[in-house]
C-alpha positions as CSV (number, residue, x, y, z in Angstrom):
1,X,0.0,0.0,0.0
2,X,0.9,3.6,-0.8
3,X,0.5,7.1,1.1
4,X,-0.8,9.3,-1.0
5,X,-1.3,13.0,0.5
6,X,-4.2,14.9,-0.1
7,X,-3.9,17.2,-2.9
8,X,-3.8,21.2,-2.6
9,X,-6.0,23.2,-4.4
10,X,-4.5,26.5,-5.7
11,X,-5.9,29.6,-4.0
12,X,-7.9,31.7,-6.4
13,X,-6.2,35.5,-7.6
14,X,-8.5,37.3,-5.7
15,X,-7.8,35.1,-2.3
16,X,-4.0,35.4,-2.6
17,X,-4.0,39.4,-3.4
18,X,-6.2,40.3,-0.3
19,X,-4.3,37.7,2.0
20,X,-1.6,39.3,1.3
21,X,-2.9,42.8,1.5
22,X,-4.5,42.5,5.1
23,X,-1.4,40.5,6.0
24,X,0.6,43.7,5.4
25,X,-2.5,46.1,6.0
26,X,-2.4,44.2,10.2
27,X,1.2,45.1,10.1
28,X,1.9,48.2,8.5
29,X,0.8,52.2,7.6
30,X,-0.1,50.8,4.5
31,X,-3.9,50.9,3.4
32,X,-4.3,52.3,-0.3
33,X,-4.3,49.3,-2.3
34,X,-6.3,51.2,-5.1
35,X,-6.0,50.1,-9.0
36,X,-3.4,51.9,-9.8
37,X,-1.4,52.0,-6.9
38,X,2.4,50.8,-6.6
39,X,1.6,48.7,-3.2
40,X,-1.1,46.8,-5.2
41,X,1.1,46.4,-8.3
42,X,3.7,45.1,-6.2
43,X,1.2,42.6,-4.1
44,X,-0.8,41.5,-7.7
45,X,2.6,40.8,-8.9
46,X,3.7,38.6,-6.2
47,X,0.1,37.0,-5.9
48,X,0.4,35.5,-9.8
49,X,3.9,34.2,-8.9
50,X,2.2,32.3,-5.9
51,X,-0.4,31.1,-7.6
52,X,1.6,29.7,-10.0
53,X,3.9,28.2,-7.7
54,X,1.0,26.5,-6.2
55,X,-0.1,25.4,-9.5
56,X,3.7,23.8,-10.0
57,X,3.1,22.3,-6.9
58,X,0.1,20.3,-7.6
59,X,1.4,19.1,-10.8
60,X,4.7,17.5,-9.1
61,X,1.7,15.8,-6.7
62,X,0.1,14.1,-9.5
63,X,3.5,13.9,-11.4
64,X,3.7,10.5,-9.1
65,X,0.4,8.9,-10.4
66,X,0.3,6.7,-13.0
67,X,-2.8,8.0,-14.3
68,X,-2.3,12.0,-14.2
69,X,1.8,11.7,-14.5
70,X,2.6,13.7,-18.2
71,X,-1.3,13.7,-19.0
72,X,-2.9,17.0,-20.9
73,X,-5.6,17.2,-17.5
74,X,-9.4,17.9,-18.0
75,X,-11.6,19.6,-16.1
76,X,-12.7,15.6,-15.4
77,X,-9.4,14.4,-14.3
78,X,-9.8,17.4,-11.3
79,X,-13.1,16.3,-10.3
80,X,-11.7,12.7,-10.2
81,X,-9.1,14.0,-8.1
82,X,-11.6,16.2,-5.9
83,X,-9.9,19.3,-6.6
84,X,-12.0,22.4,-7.2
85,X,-11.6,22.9,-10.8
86,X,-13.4,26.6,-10.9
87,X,-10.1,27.1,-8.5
88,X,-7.9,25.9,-11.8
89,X,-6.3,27.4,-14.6
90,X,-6.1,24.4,-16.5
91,X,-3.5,26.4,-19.2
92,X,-1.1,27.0,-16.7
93,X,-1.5,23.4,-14.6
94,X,-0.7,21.5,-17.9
95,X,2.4,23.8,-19.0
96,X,3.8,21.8,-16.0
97,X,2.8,18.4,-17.1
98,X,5.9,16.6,-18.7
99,X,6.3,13.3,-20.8
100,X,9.7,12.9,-18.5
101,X,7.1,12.5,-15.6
102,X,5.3,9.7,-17.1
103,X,9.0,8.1,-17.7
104,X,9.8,8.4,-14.4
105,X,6.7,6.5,-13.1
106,X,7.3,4.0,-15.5
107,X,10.7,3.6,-14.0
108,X,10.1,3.0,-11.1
109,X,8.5,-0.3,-12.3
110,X,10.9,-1.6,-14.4
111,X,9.0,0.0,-17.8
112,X,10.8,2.2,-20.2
113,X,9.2,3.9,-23.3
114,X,9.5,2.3,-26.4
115,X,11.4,4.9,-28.3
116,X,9.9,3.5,-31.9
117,X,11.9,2.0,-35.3
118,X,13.8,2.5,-38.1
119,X,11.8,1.7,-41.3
120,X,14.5,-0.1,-44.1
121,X,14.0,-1.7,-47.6
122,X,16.0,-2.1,-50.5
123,X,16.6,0.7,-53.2
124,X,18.3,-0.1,-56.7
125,X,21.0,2.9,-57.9
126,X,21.5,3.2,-61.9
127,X,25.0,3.8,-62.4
128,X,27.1,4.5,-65.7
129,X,29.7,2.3,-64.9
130,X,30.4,-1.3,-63.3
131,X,33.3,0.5,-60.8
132,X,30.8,2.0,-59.1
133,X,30.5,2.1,-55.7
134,X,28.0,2.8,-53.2
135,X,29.5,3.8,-49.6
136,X,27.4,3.1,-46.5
137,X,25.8,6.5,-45.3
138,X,24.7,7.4,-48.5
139,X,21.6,9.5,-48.2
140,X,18.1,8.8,-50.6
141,X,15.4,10.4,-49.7
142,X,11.5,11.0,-51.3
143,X,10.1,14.0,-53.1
144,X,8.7,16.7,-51.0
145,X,5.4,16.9,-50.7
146,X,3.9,20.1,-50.4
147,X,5.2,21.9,-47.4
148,X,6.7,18.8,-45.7
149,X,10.5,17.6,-45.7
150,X,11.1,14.6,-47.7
151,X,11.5,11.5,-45.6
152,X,15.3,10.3,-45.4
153,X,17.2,7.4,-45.5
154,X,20.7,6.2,-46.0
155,X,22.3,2.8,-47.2
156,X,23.7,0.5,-44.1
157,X,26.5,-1.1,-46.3
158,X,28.7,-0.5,-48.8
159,X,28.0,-2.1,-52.1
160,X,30.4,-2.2,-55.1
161,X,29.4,-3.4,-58.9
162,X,30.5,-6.4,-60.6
163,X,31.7,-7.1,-64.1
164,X,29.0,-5.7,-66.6
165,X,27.0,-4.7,-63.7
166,X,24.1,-1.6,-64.6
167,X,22.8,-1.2,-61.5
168,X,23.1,-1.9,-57.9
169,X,20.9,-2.6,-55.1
170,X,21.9,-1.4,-51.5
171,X,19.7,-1.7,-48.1
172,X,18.8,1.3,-46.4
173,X,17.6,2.7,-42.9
174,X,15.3,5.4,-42.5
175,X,17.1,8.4,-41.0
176,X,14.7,9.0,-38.0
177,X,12.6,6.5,-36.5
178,X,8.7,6.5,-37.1
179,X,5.9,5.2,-39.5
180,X,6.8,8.2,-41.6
181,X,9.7,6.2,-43.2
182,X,6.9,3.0,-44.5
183,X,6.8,4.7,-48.0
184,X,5.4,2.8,-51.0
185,X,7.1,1.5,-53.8
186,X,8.6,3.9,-56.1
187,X,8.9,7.0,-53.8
188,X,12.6,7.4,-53.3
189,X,13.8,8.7,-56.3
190,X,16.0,11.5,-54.9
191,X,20.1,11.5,-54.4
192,X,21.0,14.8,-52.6
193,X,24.9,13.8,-52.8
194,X,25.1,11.1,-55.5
195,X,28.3,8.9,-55.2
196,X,30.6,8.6,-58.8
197,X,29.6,6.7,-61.5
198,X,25.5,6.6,-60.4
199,X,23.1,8.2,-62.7
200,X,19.9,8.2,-64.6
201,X,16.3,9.3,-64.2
202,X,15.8,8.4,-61.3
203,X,19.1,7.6,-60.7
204,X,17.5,5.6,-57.5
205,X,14.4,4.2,-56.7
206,X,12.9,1.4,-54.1
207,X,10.9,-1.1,-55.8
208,X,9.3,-2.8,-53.1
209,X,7.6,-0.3,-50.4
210,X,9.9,0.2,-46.6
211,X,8.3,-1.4,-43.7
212,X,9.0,-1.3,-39.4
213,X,9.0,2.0,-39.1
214,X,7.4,2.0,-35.9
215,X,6.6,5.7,-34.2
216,X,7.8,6.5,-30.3
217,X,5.2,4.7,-27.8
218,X,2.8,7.1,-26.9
219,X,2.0,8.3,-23.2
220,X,-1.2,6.9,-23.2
221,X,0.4,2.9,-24.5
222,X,3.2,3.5,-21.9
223,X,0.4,4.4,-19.2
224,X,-1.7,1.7,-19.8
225,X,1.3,-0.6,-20.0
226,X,3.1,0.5,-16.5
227,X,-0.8,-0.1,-15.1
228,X,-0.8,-3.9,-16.1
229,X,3.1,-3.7,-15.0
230,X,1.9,-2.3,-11.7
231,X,-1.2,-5.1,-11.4
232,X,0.9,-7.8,-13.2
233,X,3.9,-6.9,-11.0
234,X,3.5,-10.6,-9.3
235,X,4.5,-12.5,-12.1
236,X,0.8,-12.7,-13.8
237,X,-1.7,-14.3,-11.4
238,X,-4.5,-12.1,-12.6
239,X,-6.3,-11.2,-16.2
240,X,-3.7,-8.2,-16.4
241,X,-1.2,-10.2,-15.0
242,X,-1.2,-12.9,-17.7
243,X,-1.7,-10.4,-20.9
244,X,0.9,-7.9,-19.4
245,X,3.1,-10.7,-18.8
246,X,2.6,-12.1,-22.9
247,X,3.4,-8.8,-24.3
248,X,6.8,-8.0,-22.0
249,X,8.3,-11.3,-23.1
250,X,7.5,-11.2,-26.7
251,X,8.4,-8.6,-29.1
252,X,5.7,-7.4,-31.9
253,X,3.0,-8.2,-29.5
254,X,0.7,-5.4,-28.6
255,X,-2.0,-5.1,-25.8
256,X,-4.1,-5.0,-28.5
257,X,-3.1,-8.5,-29.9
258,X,-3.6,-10.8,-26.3
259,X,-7.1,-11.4,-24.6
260,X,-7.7,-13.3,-21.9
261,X,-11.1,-14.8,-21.9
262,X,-12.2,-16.5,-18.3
263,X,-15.7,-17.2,-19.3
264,X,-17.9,-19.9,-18.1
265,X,-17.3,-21.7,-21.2
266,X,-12.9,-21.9,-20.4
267,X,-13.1,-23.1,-16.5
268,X,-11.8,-24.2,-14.4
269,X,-8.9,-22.4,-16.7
270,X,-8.8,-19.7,-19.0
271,X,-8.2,-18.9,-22.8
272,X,-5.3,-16.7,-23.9
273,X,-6.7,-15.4,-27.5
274,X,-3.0,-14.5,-29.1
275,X,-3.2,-12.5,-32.6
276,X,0.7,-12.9,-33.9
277,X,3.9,-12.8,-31.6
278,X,5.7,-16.2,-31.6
279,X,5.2,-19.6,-32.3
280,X,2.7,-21.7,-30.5
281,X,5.1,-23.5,-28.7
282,X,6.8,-20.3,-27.3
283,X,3.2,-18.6,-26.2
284,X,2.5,-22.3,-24.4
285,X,5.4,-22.0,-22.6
286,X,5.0,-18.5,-21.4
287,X,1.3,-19.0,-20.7
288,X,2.6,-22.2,-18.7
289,X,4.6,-19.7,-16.5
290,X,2.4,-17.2,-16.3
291,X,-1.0,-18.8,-15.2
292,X,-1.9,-18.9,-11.6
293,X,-1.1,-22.3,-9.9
294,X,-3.0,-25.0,-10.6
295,X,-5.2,-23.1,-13.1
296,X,-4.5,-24.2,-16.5
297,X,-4.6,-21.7,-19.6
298,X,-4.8,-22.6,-23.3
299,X,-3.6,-20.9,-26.5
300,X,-6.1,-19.9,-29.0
301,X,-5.3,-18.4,-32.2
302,X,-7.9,-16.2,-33.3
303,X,-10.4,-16.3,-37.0
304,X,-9.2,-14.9,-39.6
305,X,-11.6,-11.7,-41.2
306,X,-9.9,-11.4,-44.6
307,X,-11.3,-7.4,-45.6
308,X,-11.3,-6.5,-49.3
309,X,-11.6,-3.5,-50.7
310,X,-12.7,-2.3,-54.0
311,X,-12.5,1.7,-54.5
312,X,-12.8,4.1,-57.8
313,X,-11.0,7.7,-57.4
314,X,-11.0,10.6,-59.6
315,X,-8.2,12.8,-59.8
316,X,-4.9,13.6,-61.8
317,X,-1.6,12.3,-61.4
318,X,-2.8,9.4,-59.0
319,X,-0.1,6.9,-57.2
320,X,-2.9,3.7,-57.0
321,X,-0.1,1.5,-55.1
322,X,-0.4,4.5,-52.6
323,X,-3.7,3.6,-51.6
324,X,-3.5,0.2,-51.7
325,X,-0.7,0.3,-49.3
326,X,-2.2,2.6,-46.8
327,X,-5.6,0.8,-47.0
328,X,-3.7,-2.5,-46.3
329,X,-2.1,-0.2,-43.4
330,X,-4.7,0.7,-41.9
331,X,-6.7,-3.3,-42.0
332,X,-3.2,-4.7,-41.1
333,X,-3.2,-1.8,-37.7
334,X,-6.8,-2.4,-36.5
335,X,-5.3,-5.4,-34.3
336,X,-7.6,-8.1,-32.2
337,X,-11.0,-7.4,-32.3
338,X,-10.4,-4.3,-34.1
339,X,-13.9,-2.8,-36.4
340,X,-13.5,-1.8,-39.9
341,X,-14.8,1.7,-39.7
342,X,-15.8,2.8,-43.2
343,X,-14.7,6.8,-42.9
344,X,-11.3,5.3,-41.7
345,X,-10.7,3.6,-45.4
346,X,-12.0,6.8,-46.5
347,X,-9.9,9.1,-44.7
348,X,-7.2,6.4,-45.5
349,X,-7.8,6.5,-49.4
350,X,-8.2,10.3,-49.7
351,X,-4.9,11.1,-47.7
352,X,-2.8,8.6,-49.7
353,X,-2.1,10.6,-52.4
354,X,-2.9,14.5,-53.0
355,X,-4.2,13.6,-56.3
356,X,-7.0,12.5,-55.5
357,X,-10.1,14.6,-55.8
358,X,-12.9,12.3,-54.6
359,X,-14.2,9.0,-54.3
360,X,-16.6,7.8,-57.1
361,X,-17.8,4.3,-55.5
362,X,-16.3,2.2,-52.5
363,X,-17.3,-1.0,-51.8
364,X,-16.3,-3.6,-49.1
365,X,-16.6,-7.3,-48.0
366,X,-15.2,-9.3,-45.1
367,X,-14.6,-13.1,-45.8
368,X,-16.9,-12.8,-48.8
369,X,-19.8,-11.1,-47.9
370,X,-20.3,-7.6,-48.6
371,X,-20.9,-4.8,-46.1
372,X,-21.8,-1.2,-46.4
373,X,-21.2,0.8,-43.5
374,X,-18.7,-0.3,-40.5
375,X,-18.0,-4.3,-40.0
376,X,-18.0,-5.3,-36.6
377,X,-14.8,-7.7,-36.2
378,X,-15.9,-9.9,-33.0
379,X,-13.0,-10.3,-29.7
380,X,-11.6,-13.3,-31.0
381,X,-11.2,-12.3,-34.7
382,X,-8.9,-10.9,-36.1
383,X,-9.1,-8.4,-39.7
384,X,-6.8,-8.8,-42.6
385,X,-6.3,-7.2,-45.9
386,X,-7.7,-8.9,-48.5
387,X,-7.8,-8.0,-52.2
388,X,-7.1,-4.1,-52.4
389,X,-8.2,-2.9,-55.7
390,X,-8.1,0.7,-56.9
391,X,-9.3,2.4,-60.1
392,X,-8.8,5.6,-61.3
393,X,-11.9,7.3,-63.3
């Protein structure tokens, strides 16, 4: 068990300027506190630095909760808390709310933030000559687009051309980590320093699309992950426990991907539902050590909800591999029990490329059977791309 003190709520403007003013009133000459006098200039002045100390102070309180530690707060998170929020200037609390506070929690327990990947892929250089080589480091990169930076990468090893050689194919690294770098097929055509001997138009290009470009674990993941540390902290035991304990020992498995399903229907034992991760003999194992004693839990693998996709743009210029890969993106993210919501795809589509101008029809089906508006994907299924087909009109 933990001591938690009760938590201070800050002192309104008005409260602190006439404490202080009687204070000094009871022990001084002074009286004239008028608008535009110096005494209360000097007092307002010293009554916002108070109040905002006070505000600093409740924010380090809650800096060593889990659930308020780095958060944006709401008027809701005060009431929560019972602290007054008419008392709150909710601006000023969260400019002292920091993602370092959150990191520090987490910590504490053994949890550290997942600071994200490096997309890589292959890209193939033309060059005018087979002595060309291509030193690691090199930097490719994609158009720009609009008013954003093209995304950068650079090859990880030095390749050099054989005999009669025209071209060369290197791997690469995205420069900075993030699901920026996942870029389809065909957009890095861009050499801002090109090596000797490399040219052509493009002189570069990656013919398969880059993939594992993960982005930096967001506060909320790393909060709800340090909570089912904090519950799981035994060694599993409990629900959290056990799907906590599945995702710490395995990488590429999410929250989202394990479910622990205690139902009637599973005792005396319980059913891990595992989307992905490892094979079944590594998931038995670890459920083996993670189950409380004598309780026995069993690996299920959950049904498959293969999503296709059929959609018709209009528009000039249009990349259709674009949209295919960030439809299949977005079916392939939607995780365990995850619904197909239909102005997802179409936010998904229309974003893909700036081409586009509109959608002319959309249709969808899930294991064969067609569906118009969102597809409810049940706990223990999981959705899958299908067939993505585009059209331009």
């Amino acid at each position: 068990m933990t001591f938690e003190p009760d938590l201070a709520d800050p002192e309104t403007d008005g409260s602190i300027f006439d404490r202080i003013a009687s204070t000094i009133a009871s022990l001084s000459p002074i009286t004239n506190f008028s608008v535009n006098s110096p005494e209360r200039a000097l007092i307002s002045g010293v009554s916002d630095e108070l109040r905002e100390r006070q505000h600093e102070l409740l924010s380090v309180q809650l800096s060593a909760r889990v659930n308020f530690a780095g958060k944006t707060l709401s008027e809701s998170d005060l009431e929560s808390l019972n602290v007054d929020a008419s008392k709150v200037n909710l601006e000023l609390l969260n400019s002292f709310q920091a993602d370092s506070d959150l990191d520090a929690v987490a910590a504490r327990n053994g949890i550290s933030r997942d600071p994200g990947s490096f997309a890589s892929g292959d890209v193939v250089f033309q060059i005018t000559s087979d002595a060309a080589v291509i030193p690691e480091g090199t930097e490719v990169t994609t158009d720009p687009v609009g008013d954003d930076d093209p995304i950068r990468f650079a090859t990880i090893a030095e390749v050099a051309a054989g005999s009669g050689d025209t071209q060369l194919t290197a791997p690469i690294e995205a420069v900075e980590r993030g699901r920026a770098g996942n870029v389809g097929s065909g957009a890095i055509t861009r050499i801002p320093s090109p090596p000797p001997l490399v040219g052509g138009d493009p002189a570069v290009t990656n013919p398969a699309a880059t993939t594992g470009g993960e982005n930096e674990e967001s506060n909320a993941e790393l909060r709800e992950r340090t909570r089912n540390a904090l519950v799981g902290s035994a060694g599993g035991g409990t629900t959290e426990g056990v799907e906590s304990g599945l995702v710490e020992a395995f990488d590429g498995l999410d929250l989202e991907d394990v479910l622990i399903d205690e139902s009637a229907s599973a005792q005396p034992g319980f059913e891990a539902v595992v989307d992905g991760g490892p094979s079944d003999a590594a998931l038995k194992d670890e459920i083996d050590v993670l189950q409380p004693v004598a309780i026995e839990g069993t690996l299920v693998r959950p049904t498959d909800v293969t999503v296709d996709v059929t959609v018709s743009v209009t528009g000039t210029g249009i990349n259709t591999t674009a949209i295919e890969d960030s439809v299949t993106d977005l079916i392939s993210g939607l995780g365990l029990g995850g619904d197909v919501i239909r102005d997802q795809l179409i936010v998904a589509i229309m974003t893909a490329d700036d081409g586009i101008t509109g959608i002319d029809s959309l249709s969808t089906s899930a294991n064969g059977t067609s569906f118009s508006g969102d597809k409810t994907i049940g706990p223990r299924e999981s959705p899958e791309p299908g067939t993505i087909s585009v059209t331009v009109v």
